[in-house]
HTML snippet that shows the backbone in 3Dmol.js (N, CA, C, O; Angstrom):
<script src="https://3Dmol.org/build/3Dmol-min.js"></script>
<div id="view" style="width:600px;height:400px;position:relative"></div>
<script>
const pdb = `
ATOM      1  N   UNK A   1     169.593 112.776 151.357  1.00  0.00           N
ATOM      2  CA  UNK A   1     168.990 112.914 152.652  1.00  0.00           C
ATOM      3  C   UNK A   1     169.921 112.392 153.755  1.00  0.00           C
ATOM      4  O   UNK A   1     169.951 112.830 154.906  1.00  0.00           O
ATOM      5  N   UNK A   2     170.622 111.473 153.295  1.00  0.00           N
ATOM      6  CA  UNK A   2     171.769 110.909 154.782  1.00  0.00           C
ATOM      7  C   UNK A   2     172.916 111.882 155.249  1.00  0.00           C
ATOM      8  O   UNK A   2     173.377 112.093 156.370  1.00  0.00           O
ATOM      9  N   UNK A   3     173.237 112.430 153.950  1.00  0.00           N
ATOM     10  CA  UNK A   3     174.078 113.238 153.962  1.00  0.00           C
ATOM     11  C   UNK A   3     173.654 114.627 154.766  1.00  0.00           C
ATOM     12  O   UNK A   3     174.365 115.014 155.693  1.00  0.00           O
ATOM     13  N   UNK A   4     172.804 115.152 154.485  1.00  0.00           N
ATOM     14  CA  UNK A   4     171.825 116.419 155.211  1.00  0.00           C
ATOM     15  C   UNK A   4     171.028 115.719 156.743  1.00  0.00           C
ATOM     16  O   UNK A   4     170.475 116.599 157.403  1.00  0.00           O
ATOM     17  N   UNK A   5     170.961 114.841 157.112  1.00  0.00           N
ATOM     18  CA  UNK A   5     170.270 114.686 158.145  1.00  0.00           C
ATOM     19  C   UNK A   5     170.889 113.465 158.633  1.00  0.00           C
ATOM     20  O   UNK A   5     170.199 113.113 159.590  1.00  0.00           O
ATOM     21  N   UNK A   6     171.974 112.525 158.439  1.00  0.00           N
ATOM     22  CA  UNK A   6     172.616 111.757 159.049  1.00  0.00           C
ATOM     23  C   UNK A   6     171.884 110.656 158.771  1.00  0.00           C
ATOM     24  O   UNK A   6     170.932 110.814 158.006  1.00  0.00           O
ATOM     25  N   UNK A   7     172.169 109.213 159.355  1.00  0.00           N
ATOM     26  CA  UNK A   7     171.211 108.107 159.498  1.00  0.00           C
ATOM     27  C   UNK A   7     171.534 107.547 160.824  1.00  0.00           C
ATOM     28  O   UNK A   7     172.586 107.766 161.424  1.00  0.00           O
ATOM     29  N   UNK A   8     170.430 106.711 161.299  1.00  0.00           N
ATOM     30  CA  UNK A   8     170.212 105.833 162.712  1.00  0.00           C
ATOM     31  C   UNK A   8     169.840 104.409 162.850  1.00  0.00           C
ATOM     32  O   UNK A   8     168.749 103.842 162.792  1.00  0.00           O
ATOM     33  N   UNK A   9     170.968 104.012 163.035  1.00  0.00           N
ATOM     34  CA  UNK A   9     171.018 102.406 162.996  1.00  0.00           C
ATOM     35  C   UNK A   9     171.193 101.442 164.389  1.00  0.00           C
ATOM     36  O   UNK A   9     172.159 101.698 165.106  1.00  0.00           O
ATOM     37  N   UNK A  10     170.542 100.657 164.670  1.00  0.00           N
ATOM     38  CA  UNK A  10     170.324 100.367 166.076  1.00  0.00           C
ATOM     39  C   UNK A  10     170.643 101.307 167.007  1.00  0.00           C
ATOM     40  O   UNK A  10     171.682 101.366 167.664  1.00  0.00           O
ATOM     41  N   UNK A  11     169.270 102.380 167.049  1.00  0.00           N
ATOM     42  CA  UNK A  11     168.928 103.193 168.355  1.00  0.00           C
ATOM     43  C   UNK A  11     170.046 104.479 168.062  1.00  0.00           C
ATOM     44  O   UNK A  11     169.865 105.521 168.693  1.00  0.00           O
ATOM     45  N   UNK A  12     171.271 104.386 167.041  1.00  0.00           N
ATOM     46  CA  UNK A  12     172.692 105.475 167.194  1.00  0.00           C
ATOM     47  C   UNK A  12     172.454 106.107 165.779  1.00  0.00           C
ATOM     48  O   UNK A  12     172.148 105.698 164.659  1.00  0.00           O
ATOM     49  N   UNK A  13     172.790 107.489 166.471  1.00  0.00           N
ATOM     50  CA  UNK A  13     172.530 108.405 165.098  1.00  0.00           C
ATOM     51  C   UNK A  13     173.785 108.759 164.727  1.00  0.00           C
ATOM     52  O   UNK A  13     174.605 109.391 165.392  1.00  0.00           O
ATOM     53  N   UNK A  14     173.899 108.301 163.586  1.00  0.00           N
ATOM     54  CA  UNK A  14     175.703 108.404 163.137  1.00  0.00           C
ATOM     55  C   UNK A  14     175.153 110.150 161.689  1.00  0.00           C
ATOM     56  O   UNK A  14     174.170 110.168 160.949  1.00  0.00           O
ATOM     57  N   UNK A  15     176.164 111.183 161.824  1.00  0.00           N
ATOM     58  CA  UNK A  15     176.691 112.040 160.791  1.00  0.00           C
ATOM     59  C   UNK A  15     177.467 111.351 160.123  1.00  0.00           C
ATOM     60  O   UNK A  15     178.332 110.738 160.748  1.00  0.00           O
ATOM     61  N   UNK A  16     177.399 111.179 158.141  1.00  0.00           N
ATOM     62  CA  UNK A  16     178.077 110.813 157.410  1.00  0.00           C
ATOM     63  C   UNK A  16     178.531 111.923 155.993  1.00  0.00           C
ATOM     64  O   UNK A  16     177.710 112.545 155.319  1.00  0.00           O
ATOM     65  N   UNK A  17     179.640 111.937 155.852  1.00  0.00           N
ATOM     66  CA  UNK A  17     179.955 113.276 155.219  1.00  0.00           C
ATOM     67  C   UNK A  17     181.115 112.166 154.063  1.00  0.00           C
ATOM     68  O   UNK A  17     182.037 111.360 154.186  1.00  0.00           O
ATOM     69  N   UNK A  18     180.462 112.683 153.201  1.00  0.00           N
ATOM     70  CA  UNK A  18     180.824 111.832 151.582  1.00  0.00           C
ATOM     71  C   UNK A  18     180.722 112.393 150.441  1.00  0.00           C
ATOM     72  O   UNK A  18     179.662 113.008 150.333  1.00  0.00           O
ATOM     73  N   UNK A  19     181.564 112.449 149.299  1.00  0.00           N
ATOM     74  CA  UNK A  19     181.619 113.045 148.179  1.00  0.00           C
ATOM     75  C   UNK A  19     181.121 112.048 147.316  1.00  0.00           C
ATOM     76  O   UNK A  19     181.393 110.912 147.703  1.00  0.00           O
ATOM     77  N   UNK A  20     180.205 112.146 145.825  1.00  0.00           N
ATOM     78  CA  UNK A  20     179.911 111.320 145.157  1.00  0.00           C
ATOM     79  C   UNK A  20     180.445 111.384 143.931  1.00  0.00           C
ATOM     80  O   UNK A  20     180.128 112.317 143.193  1.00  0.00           O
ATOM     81  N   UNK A  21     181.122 110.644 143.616  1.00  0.00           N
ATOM     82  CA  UNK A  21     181.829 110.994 141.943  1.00  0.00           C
ATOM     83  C   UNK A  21     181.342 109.986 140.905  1.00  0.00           C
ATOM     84  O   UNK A  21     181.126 108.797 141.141  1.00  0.00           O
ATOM     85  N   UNK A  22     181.207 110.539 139.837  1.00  0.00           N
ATOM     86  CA  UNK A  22     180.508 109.807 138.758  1.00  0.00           C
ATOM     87  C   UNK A  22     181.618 109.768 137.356  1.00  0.00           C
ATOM     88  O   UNK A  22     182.229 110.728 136.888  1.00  0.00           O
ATOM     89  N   UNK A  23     181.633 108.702 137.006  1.00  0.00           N
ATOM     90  CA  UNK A  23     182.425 108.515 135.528  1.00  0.00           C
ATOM     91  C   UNK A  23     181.244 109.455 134.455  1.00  0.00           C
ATOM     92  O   UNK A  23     180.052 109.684 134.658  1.00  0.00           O
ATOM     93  N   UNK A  24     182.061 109.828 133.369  1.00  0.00           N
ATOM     94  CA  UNK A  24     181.510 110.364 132.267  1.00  0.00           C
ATOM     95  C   UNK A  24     179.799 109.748 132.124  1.00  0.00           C
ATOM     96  O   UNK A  24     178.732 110.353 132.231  1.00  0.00           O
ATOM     97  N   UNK A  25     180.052 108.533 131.886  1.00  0.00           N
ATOM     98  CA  UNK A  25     179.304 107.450 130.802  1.00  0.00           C
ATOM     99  C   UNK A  25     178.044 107.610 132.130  1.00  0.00           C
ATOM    100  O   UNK A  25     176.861 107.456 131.829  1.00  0.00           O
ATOM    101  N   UNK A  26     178.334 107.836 133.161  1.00  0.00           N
ATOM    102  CA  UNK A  26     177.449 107.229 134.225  1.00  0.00           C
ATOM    103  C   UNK A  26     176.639 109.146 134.114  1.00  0.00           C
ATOM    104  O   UNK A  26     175.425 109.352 134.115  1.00  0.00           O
ATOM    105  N   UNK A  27     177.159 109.677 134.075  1.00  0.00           N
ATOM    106  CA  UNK A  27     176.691 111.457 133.730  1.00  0.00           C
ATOM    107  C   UNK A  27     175.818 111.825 133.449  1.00  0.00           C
ATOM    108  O   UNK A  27     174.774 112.245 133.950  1.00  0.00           O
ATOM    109  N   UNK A  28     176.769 111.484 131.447  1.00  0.00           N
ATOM    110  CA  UNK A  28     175.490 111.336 130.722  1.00  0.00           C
ATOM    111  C   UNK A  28     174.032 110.853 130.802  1.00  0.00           C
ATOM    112  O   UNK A  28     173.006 111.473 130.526  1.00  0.00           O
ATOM    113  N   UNK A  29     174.230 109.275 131.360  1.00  0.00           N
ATOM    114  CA  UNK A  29     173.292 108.282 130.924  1.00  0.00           C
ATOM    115  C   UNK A  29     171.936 109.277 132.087  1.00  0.00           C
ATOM    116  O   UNK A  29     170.737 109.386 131.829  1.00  0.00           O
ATOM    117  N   UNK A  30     172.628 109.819 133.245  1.00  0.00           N
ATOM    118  CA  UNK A  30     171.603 110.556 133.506  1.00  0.00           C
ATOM    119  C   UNK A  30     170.955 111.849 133.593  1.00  0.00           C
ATOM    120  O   UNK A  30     169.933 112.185 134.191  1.00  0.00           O
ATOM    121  N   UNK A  31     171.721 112.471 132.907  1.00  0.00           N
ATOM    122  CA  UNK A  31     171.077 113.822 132.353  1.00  0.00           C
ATOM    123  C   UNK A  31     170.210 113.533 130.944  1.00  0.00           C
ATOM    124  O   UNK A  31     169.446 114.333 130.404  1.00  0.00           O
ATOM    125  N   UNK A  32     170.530 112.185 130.500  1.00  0.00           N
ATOM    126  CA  UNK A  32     169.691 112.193 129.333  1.00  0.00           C
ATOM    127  C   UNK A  32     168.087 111.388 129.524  1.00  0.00           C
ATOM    128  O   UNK A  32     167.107 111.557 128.798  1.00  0.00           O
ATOM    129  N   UNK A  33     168.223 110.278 131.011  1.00  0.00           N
ATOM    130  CA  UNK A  33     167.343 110.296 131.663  1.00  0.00           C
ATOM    131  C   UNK A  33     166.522 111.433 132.178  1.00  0.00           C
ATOM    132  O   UNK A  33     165.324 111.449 131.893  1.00  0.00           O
ATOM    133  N   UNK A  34     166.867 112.067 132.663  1.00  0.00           N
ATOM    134  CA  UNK A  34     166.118 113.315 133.198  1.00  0.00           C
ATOM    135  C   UNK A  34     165.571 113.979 132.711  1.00  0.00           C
ATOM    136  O   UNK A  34     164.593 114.555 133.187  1.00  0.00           O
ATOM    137  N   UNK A  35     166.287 114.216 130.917  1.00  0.00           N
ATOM    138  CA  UNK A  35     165.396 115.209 130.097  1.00  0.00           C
ATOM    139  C   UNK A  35     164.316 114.415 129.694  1.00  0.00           C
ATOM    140  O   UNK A  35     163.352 115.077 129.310  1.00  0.00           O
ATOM    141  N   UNK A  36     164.150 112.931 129.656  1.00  0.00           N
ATOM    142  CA  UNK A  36     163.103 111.933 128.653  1.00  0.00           C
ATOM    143  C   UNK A  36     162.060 112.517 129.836  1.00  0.00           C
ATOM    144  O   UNK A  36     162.546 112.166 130.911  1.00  0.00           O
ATOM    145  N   UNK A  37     161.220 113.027 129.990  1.00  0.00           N
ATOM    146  CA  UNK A  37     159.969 113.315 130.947  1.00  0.00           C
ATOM    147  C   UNK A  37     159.003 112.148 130.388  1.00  0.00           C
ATOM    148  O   UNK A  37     158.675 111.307 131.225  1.00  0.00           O
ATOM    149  N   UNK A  38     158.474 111.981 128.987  1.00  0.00           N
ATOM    150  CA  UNK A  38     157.808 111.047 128.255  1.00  0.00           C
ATOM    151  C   UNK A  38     157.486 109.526 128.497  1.00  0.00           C
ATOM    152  O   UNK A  38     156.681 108.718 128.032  1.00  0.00           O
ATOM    153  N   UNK A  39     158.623 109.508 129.568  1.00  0.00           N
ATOM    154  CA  UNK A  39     159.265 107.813 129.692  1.00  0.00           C
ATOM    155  C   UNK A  39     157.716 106.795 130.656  1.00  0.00           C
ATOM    156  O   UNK A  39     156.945 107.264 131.493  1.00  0.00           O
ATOM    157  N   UNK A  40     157.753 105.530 130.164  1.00  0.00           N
ATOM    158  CA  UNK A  40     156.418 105.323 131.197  1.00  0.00           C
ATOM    159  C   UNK A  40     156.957 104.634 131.897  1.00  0.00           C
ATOM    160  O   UNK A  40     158.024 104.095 131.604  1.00  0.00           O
ATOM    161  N   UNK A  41     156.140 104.426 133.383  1.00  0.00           N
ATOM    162  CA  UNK A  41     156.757 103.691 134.697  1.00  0.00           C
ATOM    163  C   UNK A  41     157.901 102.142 134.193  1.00  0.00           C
ATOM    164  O   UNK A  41     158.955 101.821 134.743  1.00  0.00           O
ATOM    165  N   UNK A  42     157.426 101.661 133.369  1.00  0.00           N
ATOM    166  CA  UNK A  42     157.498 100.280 132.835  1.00  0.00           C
ATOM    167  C   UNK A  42     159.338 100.438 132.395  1.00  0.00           C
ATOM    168  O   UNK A  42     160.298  99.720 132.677  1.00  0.00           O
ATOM    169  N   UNK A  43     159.226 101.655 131.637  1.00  0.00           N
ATOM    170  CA  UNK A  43     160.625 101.318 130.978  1.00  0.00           C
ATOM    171  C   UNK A  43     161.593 102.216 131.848  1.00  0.00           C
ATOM    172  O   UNK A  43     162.728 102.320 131.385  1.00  0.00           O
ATOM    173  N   UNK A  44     161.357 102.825 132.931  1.00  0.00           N
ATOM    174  CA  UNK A  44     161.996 103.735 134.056  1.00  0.00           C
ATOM    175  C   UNK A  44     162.296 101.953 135.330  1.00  0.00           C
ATOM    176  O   UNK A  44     163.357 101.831 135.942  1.00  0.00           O
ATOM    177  N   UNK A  45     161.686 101.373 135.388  1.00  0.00           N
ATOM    178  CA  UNK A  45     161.769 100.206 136.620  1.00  0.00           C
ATOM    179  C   UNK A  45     163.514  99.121 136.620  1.00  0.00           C
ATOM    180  O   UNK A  45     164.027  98.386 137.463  1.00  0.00           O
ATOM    181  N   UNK A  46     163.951  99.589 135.120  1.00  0.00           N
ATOM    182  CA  UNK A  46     165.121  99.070 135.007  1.00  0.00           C
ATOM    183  C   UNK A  46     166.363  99.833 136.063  1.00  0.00           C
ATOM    184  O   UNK A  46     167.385  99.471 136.647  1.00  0.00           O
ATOM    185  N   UNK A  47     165.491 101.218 135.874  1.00  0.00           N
ATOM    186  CA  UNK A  47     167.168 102.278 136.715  1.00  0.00           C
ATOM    187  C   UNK A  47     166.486 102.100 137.729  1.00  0.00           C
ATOM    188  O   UNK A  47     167.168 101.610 138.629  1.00  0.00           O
ATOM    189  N   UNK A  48     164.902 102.362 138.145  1.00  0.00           N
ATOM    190  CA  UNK A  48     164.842 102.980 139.689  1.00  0.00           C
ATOM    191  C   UNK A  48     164.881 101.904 140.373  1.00  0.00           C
ATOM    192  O   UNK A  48     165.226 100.739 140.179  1.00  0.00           O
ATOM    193  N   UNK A  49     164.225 102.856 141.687  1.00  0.00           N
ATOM    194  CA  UNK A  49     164.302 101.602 142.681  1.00  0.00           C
ATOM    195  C   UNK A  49     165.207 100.450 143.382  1.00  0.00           C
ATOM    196  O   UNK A  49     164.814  99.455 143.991  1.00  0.00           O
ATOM    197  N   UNK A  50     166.260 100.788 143.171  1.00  0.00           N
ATOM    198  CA  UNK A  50     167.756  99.808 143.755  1.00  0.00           C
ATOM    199  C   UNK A  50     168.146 100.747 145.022  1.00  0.00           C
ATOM    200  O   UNK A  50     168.090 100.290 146.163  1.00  0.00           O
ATOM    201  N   UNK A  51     168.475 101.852 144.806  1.00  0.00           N
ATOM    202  CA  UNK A  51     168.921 103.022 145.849  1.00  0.00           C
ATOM    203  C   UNK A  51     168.332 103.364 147.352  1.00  0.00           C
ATOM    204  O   UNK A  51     167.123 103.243 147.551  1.00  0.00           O
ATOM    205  N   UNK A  52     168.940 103.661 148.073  1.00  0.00           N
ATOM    206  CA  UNK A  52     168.246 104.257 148.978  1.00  0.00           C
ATOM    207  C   UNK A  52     167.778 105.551 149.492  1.00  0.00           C
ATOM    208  O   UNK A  52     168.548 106.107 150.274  1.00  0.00           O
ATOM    209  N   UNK A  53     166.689 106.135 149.217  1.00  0.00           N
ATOM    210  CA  UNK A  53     166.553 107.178 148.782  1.00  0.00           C
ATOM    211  C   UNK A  53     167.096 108.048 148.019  1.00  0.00           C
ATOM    212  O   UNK A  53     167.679 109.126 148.133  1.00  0.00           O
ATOM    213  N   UNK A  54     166.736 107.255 147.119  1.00  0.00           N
ATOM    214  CA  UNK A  54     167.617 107.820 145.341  1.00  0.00           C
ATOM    215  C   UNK A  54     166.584 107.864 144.512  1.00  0.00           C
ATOM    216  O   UNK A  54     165.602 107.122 144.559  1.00  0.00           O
ATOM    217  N   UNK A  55     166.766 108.652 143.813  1.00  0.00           N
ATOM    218  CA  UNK A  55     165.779 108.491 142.361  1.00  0.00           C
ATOM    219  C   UNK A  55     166.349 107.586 141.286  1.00  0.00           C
ATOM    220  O   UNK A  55     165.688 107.226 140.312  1.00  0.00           O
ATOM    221  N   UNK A  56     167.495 107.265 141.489  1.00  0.00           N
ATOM    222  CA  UNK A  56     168.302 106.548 140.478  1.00  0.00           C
ATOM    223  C   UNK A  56     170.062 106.118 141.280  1.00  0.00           C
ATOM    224  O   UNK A  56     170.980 106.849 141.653  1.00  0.00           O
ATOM    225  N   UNK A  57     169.863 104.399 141.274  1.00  0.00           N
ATOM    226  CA  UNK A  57     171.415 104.066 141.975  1.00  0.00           C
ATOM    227  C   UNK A  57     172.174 104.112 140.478  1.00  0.00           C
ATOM    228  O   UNK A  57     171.813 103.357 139.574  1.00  0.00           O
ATOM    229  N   UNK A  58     173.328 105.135 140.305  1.00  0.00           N
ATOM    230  CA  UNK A  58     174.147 104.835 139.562  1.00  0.00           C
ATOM    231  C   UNK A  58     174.710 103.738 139.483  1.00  0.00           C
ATOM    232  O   UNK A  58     174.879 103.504 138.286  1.00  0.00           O
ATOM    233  N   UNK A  59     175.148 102.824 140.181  1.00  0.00           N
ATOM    234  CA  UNK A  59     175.776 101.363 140.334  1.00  0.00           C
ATOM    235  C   UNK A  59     175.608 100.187 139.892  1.00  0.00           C
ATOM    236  O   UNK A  59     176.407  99.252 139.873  1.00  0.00           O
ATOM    237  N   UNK A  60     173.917 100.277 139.321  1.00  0.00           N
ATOM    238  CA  UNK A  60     173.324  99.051 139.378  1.00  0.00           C
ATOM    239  C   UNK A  60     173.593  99.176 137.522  1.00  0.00           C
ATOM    240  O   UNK A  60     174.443  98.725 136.754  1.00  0.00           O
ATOM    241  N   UNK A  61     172.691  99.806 137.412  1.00  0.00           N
ATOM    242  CA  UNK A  61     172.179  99.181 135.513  1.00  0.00           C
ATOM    243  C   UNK A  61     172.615 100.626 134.718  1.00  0.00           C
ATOM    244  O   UNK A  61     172.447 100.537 133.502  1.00  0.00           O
ATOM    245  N   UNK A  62     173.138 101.923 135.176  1.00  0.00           N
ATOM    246  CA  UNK A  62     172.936 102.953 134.748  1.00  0.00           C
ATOM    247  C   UNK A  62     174.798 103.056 133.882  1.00  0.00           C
ATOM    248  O   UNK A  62     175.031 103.527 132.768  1.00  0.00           O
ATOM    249  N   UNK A  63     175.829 102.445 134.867  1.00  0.00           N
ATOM    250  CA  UNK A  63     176.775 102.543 133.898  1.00  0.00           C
ATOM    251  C   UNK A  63     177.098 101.105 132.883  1.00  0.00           C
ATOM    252  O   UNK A  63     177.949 101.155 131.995  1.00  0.00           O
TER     253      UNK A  63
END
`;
const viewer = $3Dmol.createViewer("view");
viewer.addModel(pdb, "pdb");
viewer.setStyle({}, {cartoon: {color: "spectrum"}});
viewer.zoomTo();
viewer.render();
</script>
């Protein structure tokens, strides 16, 4: 979403234009997240929720 609609930080709307690159290990770990649909809130709270408007911060616990 920052990327498609910019962000606004004291009162100034800044455009930010960024590429995201991911190691292998960091890839995987979430395409294999994505297929588990099964997963319950409890054992998903380790990846989510760090990001900002992310479904998942690669950075934190995922590589």
């Amino acid at each position: 979403a920052i990327k498609k609609n910019g962000i606004t930080i004291d009162g100034r709307h800044f455009k930010v234009k960024f590429t995201v690159t991911l190691d292998y290990k960091a890839l995987i770990k979430l395409i294999k997240r994505k297929s588990e649909d099964n997963e319950s809130d409890e054992e998903m709270e380790g990846l989510c929720q760090r990001g900002l408007d992310t479904e998942c911060c690669v950075f934190c616990k995922v590589i």
